[in-house]
C-alpha positions as CSV (number, residue, x, y, z in Angstrom):
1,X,-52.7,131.6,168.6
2,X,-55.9,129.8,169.0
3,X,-58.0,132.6,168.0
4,X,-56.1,133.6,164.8
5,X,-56.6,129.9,163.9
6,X,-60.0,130.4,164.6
7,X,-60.5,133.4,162.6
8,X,-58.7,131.5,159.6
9,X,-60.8,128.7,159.9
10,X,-64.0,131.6,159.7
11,X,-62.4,132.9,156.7
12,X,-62.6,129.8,155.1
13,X,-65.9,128.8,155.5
14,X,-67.0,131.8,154.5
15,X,-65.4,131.2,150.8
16,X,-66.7,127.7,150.6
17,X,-69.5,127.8,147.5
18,X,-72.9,128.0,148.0
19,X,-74.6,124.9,147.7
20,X,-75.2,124.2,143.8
21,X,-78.4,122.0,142.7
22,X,-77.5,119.1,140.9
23,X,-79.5,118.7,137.4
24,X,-79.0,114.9,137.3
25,X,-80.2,114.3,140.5
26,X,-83.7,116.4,140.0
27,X,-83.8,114.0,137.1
28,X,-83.3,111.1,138.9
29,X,-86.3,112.1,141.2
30,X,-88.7,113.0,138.8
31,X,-88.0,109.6,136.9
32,X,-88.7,107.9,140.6
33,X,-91.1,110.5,142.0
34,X,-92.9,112.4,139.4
35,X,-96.8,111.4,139.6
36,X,-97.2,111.3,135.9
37,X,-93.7,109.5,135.2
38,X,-95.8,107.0,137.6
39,X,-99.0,106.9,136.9
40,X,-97.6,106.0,132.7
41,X,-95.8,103.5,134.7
42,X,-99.0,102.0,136.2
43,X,-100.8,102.1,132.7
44,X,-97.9,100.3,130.9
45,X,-98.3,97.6,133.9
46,X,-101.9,97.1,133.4
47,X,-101.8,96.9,129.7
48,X,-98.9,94.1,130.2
49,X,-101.7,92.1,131.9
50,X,-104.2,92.3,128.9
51,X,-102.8,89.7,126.4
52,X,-103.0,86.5,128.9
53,X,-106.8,87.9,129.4
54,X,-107.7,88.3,126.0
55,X,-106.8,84.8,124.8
56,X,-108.0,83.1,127.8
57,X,-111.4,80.6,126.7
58,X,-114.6,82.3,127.8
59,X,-115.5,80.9,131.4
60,X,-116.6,77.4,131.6
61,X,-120.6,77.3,132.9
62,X,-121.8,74.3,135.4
63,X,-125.7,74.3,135.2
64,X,-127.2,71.7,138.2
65,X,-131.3,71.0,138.1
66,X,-133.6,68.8,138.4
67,X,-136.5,67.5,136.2
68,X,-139.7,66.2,138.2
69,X,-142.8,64.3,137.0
70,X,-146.2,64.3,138.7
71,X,-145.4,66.8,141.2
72,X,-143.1,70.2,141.4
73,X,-140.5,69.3,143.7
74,X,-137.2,67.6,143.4
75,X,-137.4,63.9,143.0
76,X,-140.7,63.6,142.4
77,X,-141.3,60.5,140.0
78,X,-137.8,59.8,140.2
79,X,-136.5,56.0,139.2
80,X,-140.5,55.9,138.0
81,X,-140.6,58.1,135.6
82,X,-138.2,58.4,132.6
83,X,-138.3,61.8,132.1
84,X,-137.6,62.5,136.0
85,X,-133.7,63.6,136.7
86,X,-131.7,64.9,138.6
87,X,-128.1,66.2,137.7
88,X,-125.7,68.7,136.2
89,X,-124.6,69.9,132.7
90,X,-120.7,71.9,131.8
91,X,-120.3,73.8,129.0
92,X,-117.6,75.1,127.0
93,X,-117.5,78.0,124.4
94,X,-114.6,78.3,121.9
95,X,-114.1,81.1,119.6
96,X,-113.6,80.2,116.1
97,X,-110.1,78.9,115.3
98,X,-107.2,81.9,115.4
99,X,-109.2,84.7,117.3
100,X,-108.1,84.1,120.8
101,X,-104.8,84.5,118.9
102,X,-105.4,87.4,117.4
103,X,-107.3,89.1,120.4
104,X,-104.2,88.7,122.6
105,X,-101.7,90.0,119.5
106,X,-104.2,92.9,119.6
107,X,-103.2,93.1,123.5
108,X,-100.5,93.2,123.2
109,X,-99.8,95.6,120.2
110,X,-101.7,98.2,123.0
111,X,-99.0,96.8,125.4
112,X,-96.2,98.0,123.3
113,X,-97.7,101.3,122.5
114,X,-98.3,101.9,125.9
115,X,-94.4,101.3,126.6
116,X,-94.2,104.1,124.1
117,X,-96.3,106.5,125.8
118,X,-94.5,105.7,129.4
119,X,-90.7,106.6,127.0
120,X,-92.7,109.4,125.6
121,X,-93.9,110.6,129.4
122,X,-90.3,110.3,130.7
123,X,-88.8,112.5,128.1
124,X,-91.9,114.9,128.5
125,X,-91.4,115.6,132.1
126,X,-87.3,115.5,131.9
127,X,-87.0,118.1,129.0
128,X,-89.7,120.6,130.9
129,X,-87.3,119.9,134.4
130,X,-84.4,120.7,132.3
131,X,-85.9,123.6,131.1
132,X,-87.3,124.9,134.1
133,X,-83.8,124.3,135.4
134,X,-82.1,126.1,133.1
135,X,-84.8,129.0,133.6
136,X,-83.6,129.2,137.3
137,X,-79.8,129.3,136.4
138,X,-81.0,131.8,133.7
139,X,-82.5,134.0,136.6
140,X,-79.3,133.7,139.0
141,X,-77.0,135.2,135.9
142,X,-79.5,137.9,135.6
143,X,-79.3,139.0,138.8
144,X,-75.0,138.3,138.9
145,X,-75.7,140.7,135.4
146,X,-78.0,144.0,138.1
147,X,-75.8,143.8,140.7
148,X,-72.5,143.8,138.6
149,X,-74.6,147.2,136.6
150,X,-75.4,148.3,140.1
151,X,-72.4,149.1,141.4
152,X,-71.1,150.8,137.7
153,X,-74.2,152.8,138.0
154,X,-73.3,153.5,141.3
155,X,-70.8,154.6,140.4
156,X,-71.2,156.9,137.9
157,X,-74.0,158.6,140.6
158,X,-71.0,159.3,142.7
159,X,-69.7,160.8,139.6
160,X,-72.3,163.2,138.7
161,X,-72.7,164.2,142.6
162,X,-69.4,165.0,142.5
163,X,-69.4,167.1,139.4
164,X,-72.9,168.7,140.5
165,X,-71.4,169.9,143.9
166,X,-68.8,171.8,141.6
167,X,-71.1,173.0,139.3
168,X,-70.0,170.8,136.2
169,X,-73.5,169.0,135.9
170,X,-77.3,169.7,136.9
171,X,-79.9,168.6,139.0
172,X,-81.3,167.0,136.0
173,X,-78.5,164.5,135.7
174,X,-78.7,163.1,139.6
175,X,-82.1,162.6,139.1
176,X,-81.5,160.4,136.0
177,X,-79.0,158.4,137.7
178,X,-81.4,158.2,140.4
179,X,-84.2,156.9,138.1
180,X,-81.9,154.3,136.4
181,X,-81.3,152.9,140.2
182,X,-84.9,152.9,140.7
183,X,-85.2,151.1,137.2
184,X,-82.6,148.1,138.5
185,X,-84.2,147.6,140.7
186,X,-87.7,146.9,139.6
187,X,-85.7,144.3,137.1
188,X,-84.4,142.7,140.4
189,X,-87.6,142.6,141.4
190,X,-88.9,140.8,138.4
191,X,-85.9,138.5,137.9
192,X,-86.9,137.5,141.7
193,X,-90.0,136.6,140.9
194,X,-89.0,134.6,138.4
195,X,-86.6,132.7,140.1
196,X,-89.3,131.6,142.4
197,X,-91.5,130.7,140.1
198,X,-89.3,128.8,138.4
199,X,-87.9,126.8,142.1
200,X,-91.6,126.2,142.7
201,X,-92.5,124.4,138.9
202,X,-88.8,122.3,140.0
203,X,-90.4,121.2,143.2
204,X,-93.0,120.2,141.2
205,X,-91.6,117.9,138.8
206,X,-89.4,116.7,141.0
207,X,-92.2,116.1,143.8
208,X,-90.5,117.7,146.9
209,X,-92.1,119.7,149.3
210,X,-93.3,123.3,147.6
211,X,-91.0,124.9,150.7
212,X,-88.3,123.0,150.3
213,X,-85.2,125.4,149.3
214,X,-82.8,124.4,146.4
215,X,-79.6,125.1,145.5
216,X,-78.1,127.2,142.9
217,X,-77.9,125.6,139.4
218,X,-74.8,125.4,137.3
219,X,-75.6,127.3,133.7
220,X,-72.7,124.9,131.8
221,X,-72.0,126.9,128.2
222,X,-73.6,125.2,125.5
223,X,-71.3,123.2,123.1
224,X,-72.6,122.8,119.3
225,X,-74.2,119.8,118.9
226,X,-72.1,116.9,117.2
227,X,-75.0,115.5,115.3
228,X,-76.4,117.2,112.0
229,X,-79.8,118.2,111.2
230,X,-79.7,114.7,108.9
231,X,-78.9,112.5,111.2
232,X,-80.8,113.6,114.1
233,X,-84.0,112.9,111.5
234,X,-82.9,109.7,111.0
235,X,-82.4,109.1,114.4
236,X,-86.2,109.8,115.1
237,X,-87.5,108.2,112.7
238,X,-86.4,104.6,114.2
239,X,-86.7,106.0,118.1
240,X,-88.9,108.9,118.7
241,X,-91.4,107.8,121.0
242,X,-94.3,108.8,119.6
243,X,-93.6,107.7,115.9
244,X,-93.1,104.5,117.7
245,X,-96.6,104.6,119.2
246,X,-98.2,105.1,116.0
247,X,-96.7,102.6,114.5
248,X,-97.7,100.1,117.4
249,X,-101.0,101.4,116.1
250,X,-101.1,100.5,113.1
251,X,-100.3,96.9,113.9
252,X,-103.1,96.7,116.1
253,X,-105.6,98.5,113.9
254,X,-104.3,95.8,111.0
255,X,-105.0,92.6,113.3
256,X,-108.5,94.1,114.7
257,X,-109.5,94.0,110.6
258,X,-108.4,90.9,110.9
259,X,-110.0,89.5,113.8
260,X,-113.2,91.6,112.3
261,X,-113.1,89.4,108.9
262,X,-112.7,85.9,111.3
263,X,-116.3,87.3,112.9
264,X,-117.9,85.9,109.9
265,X,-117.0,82.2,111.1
266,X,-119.5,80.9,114.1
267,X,-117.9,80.6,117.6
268,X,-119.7,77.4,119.0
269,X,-120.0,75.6,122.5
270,X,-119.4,72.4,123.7
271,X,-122.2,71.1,126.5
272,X,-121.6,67.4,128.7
273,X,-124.0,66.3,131.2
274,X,-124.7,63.8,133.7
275,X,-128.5,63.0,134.9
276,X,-129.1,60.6,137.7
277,X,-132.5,58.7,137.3
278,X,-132.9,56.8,140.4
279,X,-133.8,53.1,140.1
280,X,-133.7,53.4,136.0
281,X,-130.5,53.7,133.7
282,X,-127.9,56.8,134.6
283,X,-128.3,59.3,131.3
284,X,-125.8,61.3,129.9
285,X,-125.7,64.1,127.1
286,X,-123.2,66.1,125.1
287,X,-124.5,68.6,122.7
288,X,-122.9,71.1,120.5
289,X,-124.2,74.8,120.1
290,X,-123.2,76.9,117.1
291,X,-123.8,80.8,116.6
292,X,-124.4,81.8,113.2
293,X,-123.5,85.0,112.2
294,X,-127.0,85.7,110.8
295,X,-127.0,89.5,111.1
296,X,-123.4,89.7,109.2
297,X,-125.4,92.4,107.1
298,X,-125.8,94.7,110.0
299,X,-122.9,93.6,112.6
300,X,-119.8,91.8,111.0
301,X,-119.9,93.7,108.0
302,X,-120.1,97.4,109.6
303,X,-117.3,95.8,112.0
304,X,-115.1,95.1,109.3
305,X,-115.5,98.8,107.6
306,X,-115.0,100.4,111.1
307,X,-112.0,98.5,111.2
308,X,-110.3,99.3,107.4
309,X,-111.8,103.0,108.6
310,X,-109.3,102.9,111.9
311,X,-106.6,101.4,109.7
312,X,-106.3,104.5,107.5
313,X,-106.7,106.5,109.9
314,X,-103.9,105.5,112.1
315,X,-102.1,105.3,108.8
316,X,-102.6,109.4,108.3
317,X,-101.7,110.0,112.1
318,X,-98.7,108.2,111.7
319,X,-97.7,110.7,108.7
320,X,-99.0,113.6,110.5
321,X,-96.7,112.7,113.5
322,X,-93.8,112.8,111.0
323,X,-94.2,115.9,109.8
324,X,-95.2,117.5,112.7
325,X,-92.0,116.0,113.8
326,X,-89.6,116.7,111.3
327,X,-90.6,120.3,111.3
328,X,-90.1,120.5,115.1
329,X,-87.1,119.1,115.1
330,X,-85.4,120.9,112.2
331,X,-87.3,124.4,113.9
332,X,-85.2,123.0,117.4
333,X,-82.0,122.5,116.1
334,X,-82.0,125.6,114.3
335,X,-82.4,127.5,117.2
336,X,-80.1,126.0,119.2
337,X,-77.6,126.4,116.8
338,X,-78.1,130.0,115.8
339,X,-78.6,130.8,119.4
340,X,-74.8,128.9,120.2
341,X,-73.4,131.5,117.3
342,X,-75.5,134.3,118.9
343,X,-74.0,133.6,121.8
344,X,-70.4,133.5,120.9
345,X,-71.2,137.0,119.0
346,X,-72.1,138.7,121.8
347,X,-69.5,136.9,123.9
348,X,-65.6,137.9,121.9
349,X,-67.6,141.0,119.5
350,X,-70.6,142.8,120.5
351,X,-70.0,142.9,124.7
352,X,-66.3,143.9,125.2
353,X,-66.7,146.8,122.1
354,X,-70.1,148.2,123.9
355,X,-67.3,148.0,127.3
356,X,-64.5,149.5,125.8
357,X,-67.7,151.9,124.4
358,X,-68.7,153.0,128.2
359,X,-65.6,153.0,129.7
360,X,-64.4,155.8,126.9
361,X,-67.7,157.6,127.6
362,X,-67.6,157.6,131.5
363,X,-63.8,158.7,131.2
364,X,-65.4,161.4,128.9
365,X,-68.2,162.5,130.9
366,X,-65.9,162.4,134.1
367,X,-64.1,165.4,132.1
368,X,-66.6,167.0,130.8
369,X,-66.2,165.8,127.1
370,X,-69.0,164.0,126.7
371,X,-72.5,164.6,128.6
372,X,-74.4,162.1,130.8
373,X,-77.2,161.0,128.3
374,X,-74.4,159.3,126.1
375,X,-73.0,157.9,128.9
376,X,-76.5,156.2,129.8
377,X,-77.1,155.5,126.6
378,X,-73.7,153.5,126.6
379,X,-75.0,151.8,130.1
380,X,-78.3,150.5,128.8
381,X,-76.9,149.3,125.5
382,X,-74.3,146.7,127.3
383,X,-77.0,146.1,129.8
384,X,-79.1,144.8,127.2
385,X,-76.4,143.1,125.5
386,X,-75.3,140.8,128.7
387,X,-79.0,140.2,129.3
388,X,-78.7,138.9,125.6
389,X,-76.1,137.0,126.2
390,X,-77.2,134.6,128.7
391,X,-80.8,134.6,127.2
392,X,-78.9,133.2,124.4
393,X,-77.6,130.6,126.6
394,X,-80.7,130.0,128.2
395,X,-82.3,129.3,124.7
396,X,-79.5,126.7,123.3
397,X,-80.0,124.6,126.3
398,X,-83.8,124.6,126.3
399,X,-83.7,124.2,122.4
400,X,-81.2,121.2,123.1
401,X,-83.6,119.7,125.6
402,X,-86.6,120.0,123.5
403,X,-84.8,117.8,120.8
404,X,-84.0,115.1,123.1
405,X,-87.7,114.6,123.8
406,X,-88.8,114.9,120.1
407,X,-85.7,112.2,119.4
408,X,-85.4,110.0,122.1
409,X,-82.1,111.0,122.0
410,X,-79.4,112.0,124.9
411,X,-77.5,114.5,123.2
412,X,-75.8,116.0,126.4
413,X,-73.7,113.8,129.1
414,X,-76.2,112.6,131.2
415,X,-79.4,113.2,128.8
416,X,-81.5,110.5,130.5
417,X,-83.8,108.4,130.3
């Protein structure tokens, strides 16, 4: 009794599913784990520390000396002499009135773009692991695809054996069974190859160990998407990530001018001092230093135009971006939508009429009706029609993740960041 239960207890863990590798949780690492998810993250924290330096007063100076009379070294003629001291002087410099200000809005302006670029850098490396995922699951229906054509092929070579050894078919057609064999499995091959390139660019992203082994991934079909082309426009134009960072920009490119036109007005310096003199009178001192702007001709003015130059430029890069964007989005959602149709096609018309196609042939050939060259021809037509059918699949989902980084957008359960 014992062993029978032993044997059903085999037989069950044999038909428990392979391990399947989770997309959400590859994402989850390469948010944590992915060098350049962190090293934007680093950036973004050093820019966050700009502002408070920027708008911080210019260090204070302490000068301590001496002033001797007669002879060179300290205190000589000191409490005899009234032009013999000893003591120490602090001085303050200020920036003209509102440019600390406007050197720490300048700050951070950079701060916020650079919180763009760290969105921008997460969406980056989560659409290309998405992709790269859905690449690998891509590979594993291809190879599901071979060996499901293997064995038909197969078995059409036991076919043609059978009507070779009773004289109904020639050499000719064993060997071009034989051949097609030979051709699967060079596709295998390839598809292999594939799939490991594609595990090792995972491994990658996600920053395991490069011979660490993954799962199989889930190829979910793709669902058309519930936003329009309109919308999804819209939508970047108020969150894409890198519209946002040329806006940021801008900003900053519009208070530099402005901080370039306060340049015309002198910073100055503030100076207090105490000077012991021995026997006589303690002396004190403040002064006030000014800088004059005297080379505005050359410096202040060529700042200024620099700055109104940066200004329009950003401005242009910010209308590049948008176009650049809007034509990448619109090109993306196309795609994924004609490929979702494409899909479907293939799915309820084009692959079950090529079937019912083969099966009528092989049935044919089988009697004789039909020869063996249709009967390929039929084979290599729905092979390249289920091929089509998941590259189609593969395609919508990429084209889907490719719009999420261009939007900022989670269009799929689970879309992240």
């Amino acid at each position: 009794m014992s062993t029978r239960l032993l044997a059903c207890a085999l037989a069950c863990v044999c038909l428990l599913p392979a391990e399947t590798l989770s997309l959400q949780q590859l994402i989850a690492e390469a948010l944590d784990r992915n060098p350049e998810v962190l090293a934007a993250q680093k950036n973004l924290e050093a820019a966050r520390q700009r502002p408070d330096q920027e708008s911080a007063l210019p260090d204070t100076m302490v000068s301590v000396g001496y002033a001797s009379s007669g002879r060179p070294w300290p205190g000589a003629g000191l409490g005899r002499e009234p032009i013999a001291n000893a003591g120490f002087m602090v001085t303050q410099e200020f920036p003209f009135f509102g440019k600390r200000r406007l050197r720490g809005d300048i700050a951070r302006k950079e701060a916020q773009a650079e919180s763009d670029q760290y969105q921008s850098v997460q969406w980056r490396v989560v659409s290309q692991l998405k992709q790269a995922y859905y690449q690998l699951a891509h590979s594993y229906q291809l190879r599901d695809v071979l060996e499901r054509n293997k064995a038909l092929l197969d078995k059409m070579r036991k076919v043609t054996e059978i009507r070779y050894s009773v004289g109904k078919a020639s050499q000719q057609d064993v060997f071009k069974i034989q051949t097609q064999l030979s051709l699967m499995e060079v596709r295998s091959i390839q598809v292999e190859r594939e799939q490991h390139t594609k595990e090792a660019e995972l491994l990658s992203l996600a920053n395991r160990a490069p011979t660490e082994k993954l799962g199989e991934p889930v190829m979910p079909v793709p669902q058309p998407l519930a936003v329009s082309l309109e919308q999804l426009l819209a939508a970047a134009n108020g969150k894409a990530p890198a519209l946002d960072r040329d806006r940021r920009m801008i900003e900053r490119n519009q208070i530099a001018l402005n901080l370039a036109r306060k340049d015309y007005y002198p910073d100055y310096a503030v100076s207090a001092g105490y000077f012991n003199m021995g026997r006589m009178a303690d002396m004190y001192q403040v002064r006030l230093d000014i800088k004059l702007p005297t080379s505005f001709f050359r410096k202040q003015r060529s700042a200024e135009t620099e700055q109104v130059s940066r200004l329009a430029a950003a401005r242009r890069m910010l209308e590049a971006t948008a176009q650049s964007l809007a034509f990448r989005i619109k090109d993306e959602f196309l795609l994924a939508q004609t490929s979702i149709r494409l899909m479907r096609a293939y799915e309820f018309a084009v692959v079950p009429q090529a079937s019912l196609a083969l099966e009528s042939s092989l049935s044919s050939y089988e009697t004789g009706a039909v020869d063996l060259l249709t009967v390929l021809s039929n084979f290599q037509t729905i092979l390249e029609y289920q091929e089509n059918y998941h590259d189609e699949m593969m395609n919508a989902h990429m084209a889907i993740a490719r719009l999420e980084e261009l939007t900022g957008l989670s269009l799929v359960e689970g879309g992240r960041p």
